[in-house]
Backbone atoms as SQL, in Angstrom:
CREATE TABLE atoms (id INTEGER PRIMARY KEY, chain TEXT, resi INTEGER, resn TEXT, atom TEXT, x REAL, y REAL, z REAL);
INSERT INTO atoms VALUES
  (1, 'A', 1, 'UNK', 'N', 0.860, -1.173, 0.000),
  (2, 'A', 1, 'UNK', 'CA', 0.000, 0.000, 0.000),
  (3, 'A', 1, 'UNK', 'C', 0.904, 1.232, 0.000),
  (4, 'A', 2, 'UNK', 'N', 0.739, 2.226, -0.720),
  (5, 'A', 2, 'UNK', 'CA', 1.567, 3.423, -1.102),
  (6, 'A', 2, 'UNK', 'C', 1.347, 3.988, 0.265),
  (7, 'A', 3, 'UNK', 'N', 2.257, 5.012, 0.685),
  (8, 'A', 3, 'UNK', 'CA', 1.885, 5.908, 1.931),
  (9, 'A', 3, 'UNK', 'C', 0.594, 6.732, 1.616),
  (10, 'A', 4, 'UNK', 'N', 0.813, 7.191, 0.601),
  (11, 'A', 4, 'UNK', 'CA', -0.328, 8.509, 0.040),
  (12, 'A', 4, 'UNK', 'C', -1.314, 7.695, 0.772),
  (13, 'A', 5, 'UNK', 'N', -2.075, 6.488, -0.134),
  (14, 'A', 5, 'UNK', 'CA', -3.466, 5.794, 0.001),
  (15, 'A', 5, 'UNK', 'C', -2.987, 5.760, 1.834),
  (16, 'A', 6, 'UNK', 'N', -2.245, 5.058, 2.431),
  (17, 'A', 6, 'UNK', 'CA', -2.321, 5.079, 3.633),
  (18, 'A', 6, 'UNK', 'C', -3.054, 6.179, 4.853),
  (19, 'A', 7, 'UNK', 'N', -2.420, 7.456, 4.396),
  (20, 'A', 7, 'UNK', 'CA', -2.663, 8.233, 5.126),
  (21, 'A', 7, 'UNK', 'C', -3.542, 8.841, 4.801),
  (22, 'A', 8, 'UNK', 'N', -4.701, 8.738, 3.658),
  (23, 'A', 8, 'UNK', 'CA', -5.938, 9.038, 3.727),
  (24, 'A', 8, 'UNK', 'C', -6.711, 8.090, 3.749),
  (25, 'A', 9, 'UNK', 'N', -6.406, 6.889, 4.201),
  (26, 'A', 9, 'UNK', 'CA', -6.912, 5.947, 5.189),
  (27, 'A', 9, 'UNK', 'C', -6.954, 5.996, 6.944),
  (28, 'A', 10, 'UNK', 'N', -6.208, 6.600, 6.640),
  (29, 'A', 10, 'UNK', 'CA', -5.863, 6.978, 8.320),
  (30, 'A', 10, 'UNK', 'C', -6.893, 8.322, 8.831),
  (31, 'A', 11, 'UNK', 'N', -6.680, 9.225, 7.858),
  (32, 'A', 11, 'UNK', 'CA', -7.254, 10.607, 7.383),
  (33, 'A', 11, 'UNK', 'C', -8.626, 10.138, 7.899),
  (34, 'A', 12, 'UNK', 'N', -9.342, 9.399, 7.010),
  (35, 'A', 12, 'UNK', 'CA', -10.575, 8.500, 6.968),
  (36, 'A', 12, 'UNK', 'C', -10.980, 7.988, 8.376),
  (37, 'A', 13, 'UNK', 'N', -10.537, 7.319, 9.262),
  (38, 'A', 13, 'UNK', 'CA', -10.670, 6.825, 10.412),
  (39, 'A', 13, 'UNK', 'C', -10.603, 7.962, 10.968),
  (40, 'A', 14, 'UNK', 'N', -9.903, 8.434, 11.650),
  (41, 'A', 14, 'UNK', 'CA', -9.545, 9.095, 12.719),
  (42, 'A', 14, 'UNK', 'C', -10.997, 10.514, 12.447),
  (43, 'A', 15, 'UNK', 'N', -11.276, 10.824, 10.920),
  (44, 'A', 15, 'UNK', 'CA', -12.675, 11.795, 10.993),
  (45, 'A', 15, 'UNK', 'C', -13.673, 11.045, 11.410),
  (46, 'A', 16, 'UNK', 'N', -13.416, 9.751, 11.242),
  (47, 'A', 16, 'UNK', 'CA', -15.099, 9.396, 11.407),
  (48, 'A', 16, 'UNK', 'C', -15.015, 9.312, 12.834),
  (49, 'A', 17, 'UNK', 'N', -14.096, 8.952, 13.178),
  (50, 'A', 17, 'UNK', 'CA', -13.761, 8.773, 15.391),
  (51, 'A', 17, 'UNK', 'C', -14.214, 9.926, 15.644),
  (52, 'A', 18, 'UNK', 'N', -13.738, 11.233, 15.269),
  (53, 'A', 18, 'UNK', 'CA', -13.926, 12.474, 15.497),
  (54, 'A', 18, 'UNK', 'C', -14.968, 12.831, 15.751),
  (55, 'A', 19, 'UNK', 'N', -15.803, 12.348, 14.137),
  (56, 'A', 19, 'UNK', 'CA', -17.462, 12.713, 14.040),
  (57, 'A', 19, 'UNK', 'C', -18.643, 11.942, 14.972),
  (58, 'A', 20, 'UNK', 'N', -17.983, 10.636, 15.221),
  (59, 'A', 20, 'UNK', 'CA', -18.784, 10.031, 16.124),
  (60, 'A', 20, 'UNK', 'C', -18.785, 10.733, 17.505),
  (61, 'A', 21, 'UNK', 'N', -17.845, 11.035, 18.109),
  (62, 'A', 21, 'UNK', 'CA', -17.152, 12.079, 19.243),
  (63, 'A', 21, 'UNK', 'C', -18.346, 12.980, 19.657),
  (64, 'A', 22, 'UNK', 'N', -18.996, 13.762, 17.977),
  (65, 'A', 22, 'UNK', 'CA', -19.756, 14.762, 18.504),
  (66, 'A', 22, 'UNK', 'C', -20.999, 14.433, 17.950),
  (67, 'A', 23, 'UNK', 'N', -21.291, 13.034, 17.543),
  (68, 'A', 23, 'UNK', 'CA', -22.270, 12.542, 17.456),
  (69, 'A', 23, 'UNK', 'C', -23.037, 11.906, 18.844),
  (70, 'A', 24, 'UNK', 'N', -22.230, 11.481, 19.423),
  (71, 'A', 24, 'UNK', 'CA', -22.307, 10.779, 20.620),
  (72, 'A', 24, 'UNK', 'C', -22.652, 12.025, 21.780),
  (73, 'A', 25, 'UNK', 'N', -22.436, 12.786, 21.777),
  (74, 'A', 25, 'UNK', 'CA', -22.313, 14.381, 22.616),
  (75, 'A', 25, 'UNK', 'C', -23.905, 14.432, 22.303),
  (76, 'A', 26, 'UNK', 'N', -24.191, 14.751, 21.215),
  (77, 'A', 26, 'UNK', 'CA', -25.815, 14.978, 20.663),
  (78, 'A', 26, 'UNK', 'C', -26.323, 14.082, 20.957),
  (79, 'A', 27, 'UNK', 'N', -26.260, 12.682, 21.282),
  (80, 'A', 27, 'UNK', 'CA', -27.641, 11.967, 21.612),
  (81, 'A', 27, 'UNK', 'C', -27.331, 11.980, 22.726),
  (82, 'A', 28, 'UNK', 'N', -26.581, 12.596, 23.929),
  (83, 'A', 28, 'UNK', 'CA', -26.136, 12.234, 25.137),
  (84, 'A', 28, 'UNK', 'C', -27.095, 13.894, 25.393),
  (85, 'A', 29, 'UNK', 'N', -27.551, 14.725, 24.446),
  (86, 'A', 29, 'UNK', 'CA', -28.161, 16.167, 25.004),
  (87, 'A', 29, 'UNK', 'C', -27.266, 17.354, 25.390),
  (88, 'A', 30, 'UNK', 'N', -26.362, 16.835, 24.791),
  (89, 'A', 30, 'UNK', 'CA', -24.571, 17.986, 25.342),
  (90, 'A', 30, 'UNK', 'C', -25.147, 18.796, 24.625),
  (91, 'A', 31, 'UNK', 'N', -24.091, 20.231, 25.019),
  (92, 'A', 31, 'UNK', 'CA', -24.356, 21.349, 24.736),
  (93, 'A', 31, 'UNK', 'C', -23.092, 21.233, 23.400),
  (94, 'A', 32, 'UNK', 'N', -23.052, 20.632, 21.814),
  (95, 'A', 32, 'UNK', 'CA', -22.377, 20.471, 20.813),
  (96, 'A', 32, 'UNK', 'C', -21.389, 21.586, 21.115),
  (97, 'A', 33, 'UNK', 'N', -22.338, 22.704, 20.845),
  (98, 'A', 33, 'UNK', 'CA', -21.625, 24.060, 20.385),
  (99, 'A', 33, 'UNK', 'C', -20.311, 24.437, 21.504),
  (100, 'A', 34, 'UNK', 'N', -21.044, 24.120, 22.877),
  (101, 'A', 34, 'UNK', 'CA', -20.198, 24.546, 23.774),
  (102, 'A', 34, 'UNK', 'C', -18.834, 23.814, 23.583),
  (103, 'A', 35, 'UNK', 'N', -19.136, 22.572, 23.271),
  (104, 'A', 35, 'UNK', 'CA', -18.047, 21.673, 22.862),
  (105, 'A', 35, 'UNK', 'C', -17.010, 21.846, 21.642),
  (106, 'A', 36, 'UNK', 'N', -17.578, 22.623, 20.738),
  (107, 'A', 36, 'UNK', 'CA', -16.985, 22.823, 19.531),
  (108, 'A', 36, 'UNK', 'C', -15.972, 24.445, 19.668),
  (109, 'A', 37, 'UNK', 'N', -16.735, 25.105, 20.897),
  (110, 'A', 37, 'UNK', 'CA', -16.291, 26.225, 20.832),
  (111, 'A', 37, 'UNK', 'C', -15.110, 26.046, 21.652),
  (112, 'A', 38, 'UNK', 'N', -15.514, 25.124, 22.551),
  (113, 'A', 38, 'UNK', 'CA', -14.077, 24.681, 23.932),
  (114, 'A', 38, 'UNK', 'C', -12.915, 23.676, 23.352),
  (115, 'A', 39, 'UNK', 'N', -12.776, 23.082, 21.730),
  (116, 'A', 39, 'UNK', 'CA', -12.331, 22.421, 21.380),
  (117, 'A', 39, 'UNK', 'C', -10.401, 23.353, 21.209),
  (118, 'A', 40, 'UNK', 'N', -9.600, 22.646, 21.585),
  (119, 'A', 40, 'UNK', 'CA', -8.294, 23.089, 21.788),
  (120, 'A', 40, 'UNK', 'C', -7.801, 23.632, 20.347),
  (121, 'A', 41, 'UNK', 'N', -7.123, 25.126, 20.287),
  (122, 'A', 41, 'UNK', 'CA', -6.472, 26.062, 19.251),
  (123, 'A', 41, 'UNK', 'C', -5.327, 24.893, 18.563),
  (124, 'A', 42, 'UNK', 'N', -4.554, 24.028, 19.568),
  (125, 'A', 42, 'UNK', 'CA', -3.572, 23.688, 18.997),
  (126, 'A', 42, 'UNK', 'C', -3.987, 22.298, 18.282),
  (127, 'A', 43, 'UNK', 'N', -5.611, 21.799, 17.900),
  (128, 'A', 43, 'UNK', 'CA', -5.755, 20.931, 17.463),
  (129, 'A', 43, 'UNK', 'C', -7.182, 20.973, 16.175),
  (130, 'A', 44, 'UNK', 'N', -6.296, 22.062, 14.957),
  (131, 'A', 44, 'UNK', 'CA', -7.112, 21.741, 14.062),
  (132, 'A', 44, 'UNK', 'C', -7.514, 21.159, 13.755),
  (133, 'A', 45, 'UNK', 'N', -7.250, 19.885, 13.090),
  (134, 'A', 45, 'UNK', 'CA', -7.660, 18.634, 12.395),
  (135, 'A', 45, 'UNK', 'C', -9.725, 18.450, 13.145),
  (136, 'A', 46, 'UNK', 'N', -9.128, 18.779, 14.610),
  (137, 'A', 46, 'UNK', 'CA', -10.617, 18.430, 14.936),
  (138, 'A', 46, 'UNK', 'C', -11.650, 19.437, 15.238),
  (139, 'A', 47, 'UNK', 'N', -10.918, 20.812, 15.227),
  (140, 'A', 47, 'UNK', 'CA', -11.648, 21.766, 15.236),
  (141, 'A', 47, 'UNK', 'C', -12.600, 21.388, 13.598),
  (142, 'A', 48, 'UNK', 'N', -11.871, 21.422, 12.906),
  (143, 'A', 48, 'UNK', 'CA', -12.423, 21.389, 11.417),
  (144, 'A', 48, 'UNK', 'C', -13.316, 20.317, 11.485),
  (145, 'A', 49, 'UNK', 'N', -13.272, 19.017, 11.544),
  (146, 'A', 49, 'UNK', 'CA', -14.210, 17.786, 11.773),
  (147, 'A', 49, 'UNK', 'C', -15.427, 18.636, 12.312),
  (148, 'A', 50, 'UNK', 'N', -15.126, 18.920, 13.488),
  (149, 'A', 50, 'UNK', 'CA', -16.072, 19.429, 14.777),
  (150, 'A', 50, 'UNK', 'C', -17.141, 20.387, 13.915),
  (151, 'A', 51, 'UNK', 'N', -16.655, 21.072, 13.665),
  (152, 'A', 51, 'UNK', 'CA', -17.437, 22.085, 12.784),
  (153, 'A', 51, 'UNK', 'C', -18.008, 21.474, 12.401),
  (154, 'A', 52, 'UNK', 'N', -17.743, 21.098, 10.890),
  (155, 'A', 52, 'UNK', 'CA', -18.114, 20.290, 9.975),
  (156, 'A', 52, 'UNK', 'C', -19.478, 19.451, 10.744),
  (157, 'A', 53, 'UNK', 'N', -19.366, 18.719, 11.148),
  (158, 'A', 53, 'UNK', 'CA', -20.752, 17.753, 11.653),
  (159, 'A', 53, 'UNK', 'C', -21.203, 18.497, 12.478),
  (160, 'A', 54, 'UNK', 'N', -20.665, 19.909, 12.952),
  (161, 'A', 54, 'UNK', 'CA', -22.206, 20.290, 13.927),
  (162, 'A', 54, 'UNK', 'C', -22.924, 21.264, 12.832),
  (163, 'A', 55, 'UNK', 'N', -22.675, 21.781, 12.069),
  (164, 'A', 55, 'UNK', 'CA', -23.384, 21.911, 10.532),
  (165, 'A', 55, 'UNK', 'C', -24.297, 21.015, 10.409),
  (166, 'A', 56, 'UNK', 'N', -23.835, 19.852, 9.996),
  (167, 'A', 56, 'UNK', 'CA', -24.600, 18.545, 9.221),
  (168, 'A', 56, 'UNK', 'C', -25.560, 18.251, 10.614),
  (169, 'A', 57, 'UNK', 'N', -25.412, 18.030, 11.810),
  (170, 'A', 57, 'UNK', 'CA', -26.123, 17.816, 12.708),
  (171, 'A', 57, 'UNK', 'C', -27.504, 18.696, 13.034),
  (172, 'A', 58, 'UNK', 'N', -27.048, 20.048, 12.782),
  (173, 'A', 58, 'UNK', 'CA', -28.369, 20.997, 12.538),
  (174, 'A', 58, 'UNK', 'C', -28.602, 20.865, 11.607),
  (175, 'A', 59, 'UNK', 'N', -28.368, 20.883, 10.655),
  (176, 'A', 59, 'UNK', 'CA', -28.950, 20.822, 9.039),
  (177, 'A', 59, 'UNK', 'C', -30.110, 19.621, 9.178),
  (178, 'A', 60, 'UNK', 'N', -29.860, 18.417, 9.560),
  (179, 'A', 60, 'UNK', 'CA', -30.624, 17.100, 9.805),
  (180, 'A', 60, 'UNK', 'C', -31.527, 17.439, 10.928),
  (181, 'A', 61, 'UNK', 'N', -31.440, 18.278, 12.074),
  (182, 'A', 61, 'UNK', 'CA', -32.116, 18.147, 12.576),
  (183, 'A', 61, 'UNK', 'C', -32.925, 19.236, 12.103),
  (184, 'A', 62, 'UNK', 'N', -33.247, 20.025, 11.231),
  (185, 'A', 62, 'UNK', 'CA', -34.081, 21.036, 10.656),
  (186, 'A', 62, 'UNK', 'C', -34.764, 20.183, 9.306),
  (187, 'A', 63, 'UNK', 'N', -34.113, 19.346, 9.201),
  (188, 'A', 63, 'UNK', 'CA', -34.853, 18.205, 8.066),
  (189, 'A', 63, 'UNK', 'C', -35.877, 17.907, 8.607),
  (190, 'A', 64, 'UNK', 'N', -35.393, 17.410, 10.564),
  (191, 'A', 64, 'UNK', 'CA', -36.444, 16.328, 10.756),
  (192, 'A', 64, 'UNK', 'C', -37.618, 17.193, 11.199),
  (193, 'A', 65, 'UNK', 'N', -37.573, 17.935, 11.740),
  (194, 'A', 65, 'UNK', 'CA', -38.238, 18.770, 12.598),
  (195, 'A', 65, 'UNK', 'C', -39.910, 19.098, 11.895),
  (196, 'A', 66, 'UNK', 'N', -40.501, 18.305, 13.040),
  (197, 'A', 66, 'UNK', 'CA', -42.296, 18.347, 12.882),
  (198, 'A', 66, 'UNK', 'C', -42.564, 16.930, 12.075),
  (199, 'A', 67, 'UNK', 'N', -41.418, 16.331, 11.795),
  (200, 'A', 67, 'UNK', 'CA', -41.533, 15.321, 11.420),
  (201, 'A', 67, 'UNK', 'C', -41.843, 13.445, 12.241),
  (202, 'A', 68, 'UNK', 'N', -42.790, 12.964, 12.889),
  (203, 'A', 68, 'UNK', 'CA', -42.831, 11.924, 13.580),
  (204, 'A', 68, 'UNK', 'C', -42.147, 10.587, 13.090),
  (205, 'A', 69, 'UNK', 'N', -41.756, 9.655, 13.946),
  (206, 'A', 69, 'UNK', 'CA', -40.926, 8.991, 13.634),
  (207, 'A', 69, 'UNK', 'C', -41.678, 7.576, 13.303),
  (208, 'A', 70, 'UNK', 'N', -41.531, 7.156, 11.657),
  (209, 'A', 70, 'UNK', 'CA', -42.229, 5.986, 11.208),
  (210, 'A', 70, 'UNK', 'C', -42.490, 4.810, 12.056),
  (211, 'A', 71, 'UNK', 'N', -43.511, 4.685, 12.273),
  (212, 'A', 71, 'UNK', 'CA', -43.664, 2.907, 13.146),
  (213, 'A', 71, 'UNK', 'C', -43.579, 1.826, 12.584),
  (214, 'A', 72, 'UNK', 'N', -42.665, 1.111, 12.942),
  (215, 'A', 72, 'UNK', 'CA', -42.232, 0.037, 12.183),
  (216, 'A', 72, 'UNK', 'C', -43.253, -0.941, 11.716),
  (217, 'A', 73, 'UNK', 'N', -43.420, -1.798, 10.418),
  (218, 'A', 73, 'UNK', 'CA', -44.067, -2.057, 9.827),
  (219, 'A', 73, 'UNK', 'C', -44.802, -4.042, 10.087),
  (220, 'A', 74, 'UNK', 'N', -45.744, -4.241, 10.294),
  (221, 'A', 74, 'UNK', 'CA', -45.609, -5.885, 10.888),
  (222, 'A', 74, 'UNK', 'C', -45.686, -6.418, 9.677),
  (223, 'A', 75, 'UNK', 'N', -44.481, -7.125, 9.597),
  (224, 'A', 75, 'UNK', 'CA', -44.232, -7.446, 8.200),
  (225, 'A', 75, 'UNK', 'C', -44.424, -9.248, 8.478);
């Protein structure tokens, strides 16, 4: 495996760890933002992640919103 492909394999993991991080914060009722705003200067990589999905996290939750949640079907 070339380094390149490696390390955006690595790249790959370590965002999705990230994103789960502040995925997990949101179904736990955390305050995201407070979290994103308290996230350490000397650690871009996750400031940027962080961002990034608390975007996508409001964005989805303005999708869902007024929306009830399907009851599963007796199949």
């Amino acid at each position: 495996m070339s380094p390149v492909l490696w390390l955006k394999r690595w790249n790959f993991i370590e965002r999705a760890r990230l994103e789960r991080e502040l995925w997990e914060a949101f179904e736990r009722q955390e305050d995201i933002e407070a979290l994103v705003a308290a996230c350490p200067a000397d650690d871009p990589f996750r400031q940027e992640v962080w961002q990034t999905t608390l975007g996508r996290i409001r964005k989805i939750e303005q999708l869902m919103a007024g929306k009830a949640p399907i009851p599963p079907s007796d199949s």
